[in-house]
C-alpha positions in Angstrom: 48.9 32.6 73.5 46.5 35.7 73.3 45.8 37.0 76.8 42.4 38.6 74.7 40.9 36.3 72.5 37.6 37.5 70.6 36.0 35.0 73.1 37.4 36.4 76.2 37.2 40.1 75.5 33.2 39.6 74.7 33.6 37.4 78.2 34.8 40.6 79.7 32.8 43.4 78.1 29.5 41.3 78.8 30.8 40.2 82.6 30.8 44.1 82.8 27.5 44.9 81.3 25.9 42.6 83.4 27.7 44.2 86.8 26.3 47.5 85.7 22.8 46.5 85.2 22.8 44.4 88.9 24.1 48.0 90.4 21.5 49.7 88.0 18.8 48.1 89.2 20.2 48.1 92.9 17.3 49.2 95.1 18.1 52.8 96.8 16.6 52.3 99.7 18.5 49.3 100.8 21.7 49.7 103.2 24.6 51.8 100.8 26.6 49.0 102.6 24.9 46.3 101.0 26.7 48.0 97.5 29.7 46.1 98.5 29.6 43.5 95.9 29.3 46.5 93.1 32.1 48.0 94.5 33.7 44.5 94.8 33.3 43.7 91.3 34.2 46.9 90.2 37.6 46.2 91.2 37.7 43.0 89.6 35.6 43.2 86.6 36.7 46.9 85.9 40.2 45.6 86.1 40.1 43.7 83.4 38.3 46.2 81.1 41.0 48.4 81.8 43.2 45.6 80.9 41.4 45.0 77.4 41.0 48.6 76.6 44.7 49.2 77.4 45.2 46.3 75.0 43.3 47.5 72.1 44.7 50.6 72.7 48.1 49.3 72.1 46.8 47.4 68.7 45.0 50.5 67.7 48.7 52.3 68.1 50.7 49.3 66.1 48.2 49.3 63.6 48.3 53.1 62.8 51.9 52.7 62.4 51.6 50.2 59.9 49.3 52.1 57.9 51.3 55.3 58.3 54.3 53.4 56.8 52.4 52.0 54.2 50.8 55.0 53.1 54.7 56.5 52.7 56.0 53.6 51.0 53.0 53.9 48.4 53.8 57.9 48.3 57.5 56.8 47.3 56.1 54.2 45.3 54.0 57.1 43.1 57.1 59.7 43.2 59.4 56.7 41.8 56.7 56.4 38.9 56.3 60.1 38.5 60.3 60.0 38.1 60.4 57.2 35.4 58.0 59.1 33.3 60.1 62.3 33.4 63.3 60.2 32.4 61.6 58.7 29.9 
């Protein structure tokens, strides 16, 4: 099962949007203690960000490796043809 499905990480990313607008439009002159639900969420809702971003970081990484190997098996691919040309 995928921890991050499209659904869940737009879930995230717009469960975070939505914390930073509430704290956006927080009104300064109120009590800073009255922040404590920002701060709350932060630690829940920035948690899981991190999570997904650590996530996609780790799919961005796999994925360069596949391409990076690809690219050096087409390379080898081209050298072999360049090879079989000469011999020819």
């Amino acid at each position: 099962m995928d921890l991050y499905t499209k659904e869940n990480q737009k879930e995230i990313v717009d469960n975070f949007i939505e914390l930073l607008k509430d704290a956006d439009n927080f009104p300064r002159e109120k009590d800073p203690d009255d922040y404590k639900p920002f701060w709350v969420g932060l630690r829940d809702r920035g948690a899981s960000l991190l999570g997904l971003t650590r996530h996609l970081q780790s799919s961005l990484r796999a994925a360069h490796i596949v391409i990076e190997r690809l690219e050096q098996s087409n390379k080898s691919d081209k050298d072999d043809l360049e090879l079989d040309k000469l011999t020819e």
